[in-house]
Steps between C-alpha positions, in 0.01 A plus 500: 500500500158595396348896518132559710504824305138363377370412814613789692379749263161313477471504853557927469221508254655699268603384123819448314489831353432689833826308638691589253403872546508500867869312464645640189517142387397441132202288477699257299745442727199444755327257275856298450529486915153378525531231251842417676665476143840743614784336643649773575351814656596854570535572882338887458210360359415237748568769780287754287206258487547383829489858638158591231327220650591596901684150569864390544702401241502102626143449430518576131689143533406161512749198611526238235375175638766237502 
């Protein structure tokens, strides 16, 4: 599974840093889901950033392709 953290928050115009005020989400932790390098992810955060941004948690997500 690969994160559209990137693209979502791109497409709210606002920067890493202003997500990870608006969330409570450190910008590292940010950077990390838009460079897909976790593996495994805190549920809180995605429904923090999910809820900064105005969206549902599901489209923070993209399917892998198989």
């Amino acid at each position: 599974m690969r994160f559209a953290v990137k693209d979502r928050r791109e497409e709210a115009g606002i920067s890493q840093e202003e997500l990870s005020e608006k969330s409570g989400v450190s910008v590292e932790t940010i950077e990390e889901l838009e460079a897909n390098t976790v593996d495994i992810f805190n549920t809180r955060d995605m429904t923090n950033i999910a809820l900064a941004l105005g969206i549902s948690v599901e489209t923070l997500f993209f399917e892998e392709e198989v």
